[in-house]
N, C-alpha and C positions, 0 to 999 in steps of 0.2 A: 268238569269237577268230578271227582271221585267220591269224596265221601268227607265226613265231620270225624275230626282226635280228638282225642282230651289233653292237654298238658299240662301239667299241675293243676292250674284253678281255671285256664282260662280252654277254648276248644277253637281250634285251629281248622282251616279247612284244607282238604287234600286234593291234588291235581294230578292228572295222568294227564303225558304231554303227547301234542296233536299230532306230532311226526316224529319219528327215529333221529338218530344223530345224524346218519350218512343223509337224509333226506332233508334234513336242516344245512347240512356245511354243502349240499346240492343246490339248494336255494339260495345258500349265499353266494357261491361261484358264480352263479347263474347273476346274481344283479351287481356282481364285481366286473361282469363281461366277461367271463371265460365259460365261452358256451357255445362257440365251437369245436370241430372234429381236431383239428390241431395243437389247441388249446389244451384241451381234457387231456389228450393222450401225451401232452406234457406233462401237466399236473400229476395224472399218476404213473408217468415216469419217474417221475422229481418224490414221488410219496413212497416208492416201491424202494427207491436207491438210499433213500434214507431208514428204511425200514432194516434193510441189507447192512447199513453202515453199524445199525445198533444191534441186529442181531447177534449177527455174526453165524447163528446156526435157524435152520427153520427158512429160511429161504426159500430152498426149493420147493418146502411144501404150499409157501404163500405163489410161489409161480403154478404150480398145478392149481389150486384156486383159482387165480386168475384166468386160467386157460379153460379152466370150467366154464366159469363166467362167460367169457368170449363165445363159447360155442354155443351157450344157450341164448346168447343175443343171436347169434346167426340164426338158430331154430326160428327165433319167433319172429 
């Protein structure tokens, strides 16, 4: 719990939530069963090409991203 609002007469209380989005729809994969190595790097194949499909521009900068990513899995 965060904290107590006011809203007109009555006082509502406020919540900050326990996990991130990406670390929530992580959780769900995970008890859908896609939670191995093959799996995942389907899912965000299939997440990346649709990204591509609606973009149209900004692509390649979400692939340098990704490639970030990659390398700092391998660091650690």
């Amino acid at each position: 719990m965060n904290g107590v609002v006011k809203s007109v007469k009555q006082y509502a209380r406020t919540f900050i939530p326990a996990m991130t989005r990406e670390q929530y729809v992580a959780l769900v994969m995970e008890q859908l069963g896609i939670n191995d190595e093959m799996a995942l790097a389907k899912v965000a194949v299939a997440m990346v090409q649709r990204f591509a499909d609606k973009q149209k521009e900004g692509t390649e900068e979400l692939v340098k991203q990704l490639e970030n990513i990659v390398e700092q899995l391998k660091k650690s």
